[in-house]
C-alpha positions, 0 to 999 in steps of 0.5 A: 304834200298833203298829209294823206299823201306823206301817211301814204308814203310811209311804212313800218320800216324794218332795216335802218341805216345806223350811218344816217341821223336824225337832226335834233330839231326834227326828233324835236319836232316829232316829240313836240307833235306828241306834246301838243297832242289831245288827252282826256281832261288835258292831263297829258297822262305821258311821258316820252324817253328819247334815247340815243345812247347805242349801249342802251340801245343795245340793251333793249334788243334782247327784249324785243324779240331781238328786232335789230332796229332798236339798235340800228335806229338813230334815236329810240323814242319810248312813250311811257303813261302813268301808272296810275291816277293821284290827286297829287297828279291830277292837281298838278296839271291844272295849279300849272293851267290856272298859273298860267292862264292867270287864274286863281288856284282851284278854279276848276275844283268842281270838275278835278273833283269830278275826275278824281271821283271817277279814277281814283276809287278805281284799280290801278291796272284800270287806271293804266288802261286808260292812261296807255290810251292817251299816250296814243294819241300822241304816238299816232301824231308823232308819227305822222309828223315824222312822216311829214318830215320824210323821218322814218318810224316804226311803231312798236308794241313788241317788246316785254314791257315788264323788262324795259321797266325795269332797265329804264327804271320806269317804275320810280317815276310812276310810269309804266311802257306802253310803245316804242318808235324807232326813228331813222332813215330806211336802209333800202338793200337789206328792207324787205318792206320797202317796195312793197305796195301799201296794203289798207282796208278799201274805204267801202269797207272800212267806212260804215255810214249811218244816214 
C-alpha cells in the first residue's frame, strides 16, 4: 500500500479496546519516525513520553476533558518541546554533531552564533511557539507511520496543558506539553467514527496553483 492509501485508511479513533497492544517494536518504530523527522536548524527541539502505566493513564483523564482514550489506549505518546531556547541547548545538539561526524568542536560557531542572535534575546513564550511547531513535525510523521503499521492513533491537543505539566512534572526538564497520541487498536461496536466516510477539502479547492 502506498502512503496515501494507508493516510486514507486511518482516522481519529475515538474508542480503543483496551484488551488489544501494541508490540513494542512498533510503538518502536512510531517513535523512531518522529526521531528522524526534519526540525529547523536540526535542533530537535522535542521530547516524547511514552506511557503505559494505566494509573497515570487514568490520571490524565480528568485533564482532557474526560476522553476515555487516554486510559483506554495501549500506550499514550506525549510530544513535549522546549520551553525555551539556551546556548547550553543549542551548543549541545551541534559538539554531539561535530563528534560525531568527527569534526572539531565549534565548526559550525558562525552559524550557532547566528541562531543564538535570533532566539535568545527573544521571550520565552515566543520561543516556545516556535518550539511547539517543531515537535509537529514530528507528530504529523508518527502518525502516519502508525498508519502504515495499521496502529491506531488519535491526535490530541484537547487536554489542559498547564495540569499535564505539572503531573508529568515537565517543567524541571525544561519542556512544556504541546500534543497527545493515544495509540491502540480501534474498538469497532462502541466507535462512532469508524464507518464513517472520510470527509477532506477536494484538491480543487484545497490546492491554490500559481503559474
Amino acid at each position: 500500500m502506498s502512503l496515501i492509501e494507508h493516510l486514507n485508511w486511518r482516522y481519529a479513533t475515538k474508542s480503543y479496546d483496551p484488551t488489544k497492544k501494541v508490540s513494542e517494536e512498533n510503538v518502536t518504530k512510531i517513535v523512531e519516525a518522529a526521531r528522524l523527522a526534519p526540525t529547523s536548524s536540526g535542533l530537535q527541539q522535542f521530547r516524547i513520553l511514552v506511557i503505559t502505566n494505566q494509573e497515570l493513564k487514568e490520571k490524565i483523564v480528568p485533564l482532557a476533558w474526560g476522553q476515555e482514550i487516554v486510559a483506554d489506549c495501549s500506550h499514550l505518546l506525549v510530544f513535549a518541546a522546549w520551553d525555551n531556547y539556551t546556548e547550553e541547548r543549542i551548543d549541545t545538539v551541534y559538539d554531539r554533531t561535530t563528534d560525531e561526524r568527527g569534526l572539531p568542536r565549534g565548526r559550525f560557531s558562525s552559524y550557532t552564533d547566528k541562531i543564538k542572535g535570533m532566539y535568545l534575546p527573544q521571550e520565552a513564550h515566543t520561543n516556545f511557539i516556535h518550539t511547539a511547531r517543531q515537535s509537529y513535525i514530528g507528530f504529523g510523521l508518527a502518525i502516519a507511520q502508525a498508519a502504515e503499521l495499521k496502529v491506531d492513533a488519535t491526535p490530541m491537543e484537547g487536554f489542559d496543558n498547564d495540569a499535564l505539566d505539572a503531573l508529568l512534572d515537565l517543567r524541571s526538564h525544561g519542556l512544556r506539553s504541546v500534543t497527545m497520541l493515544p495509540l491502540g487498536y480501534r474498538k469497532e461496536d462502541t466507535d462512532w467514527l469508524v464507518n464513517m466516510k472520510k470527509v477532506r477539502i477536494p484538491s480543487t479547492e484545497f490546492v491554490i496553483e500559481l503559474k
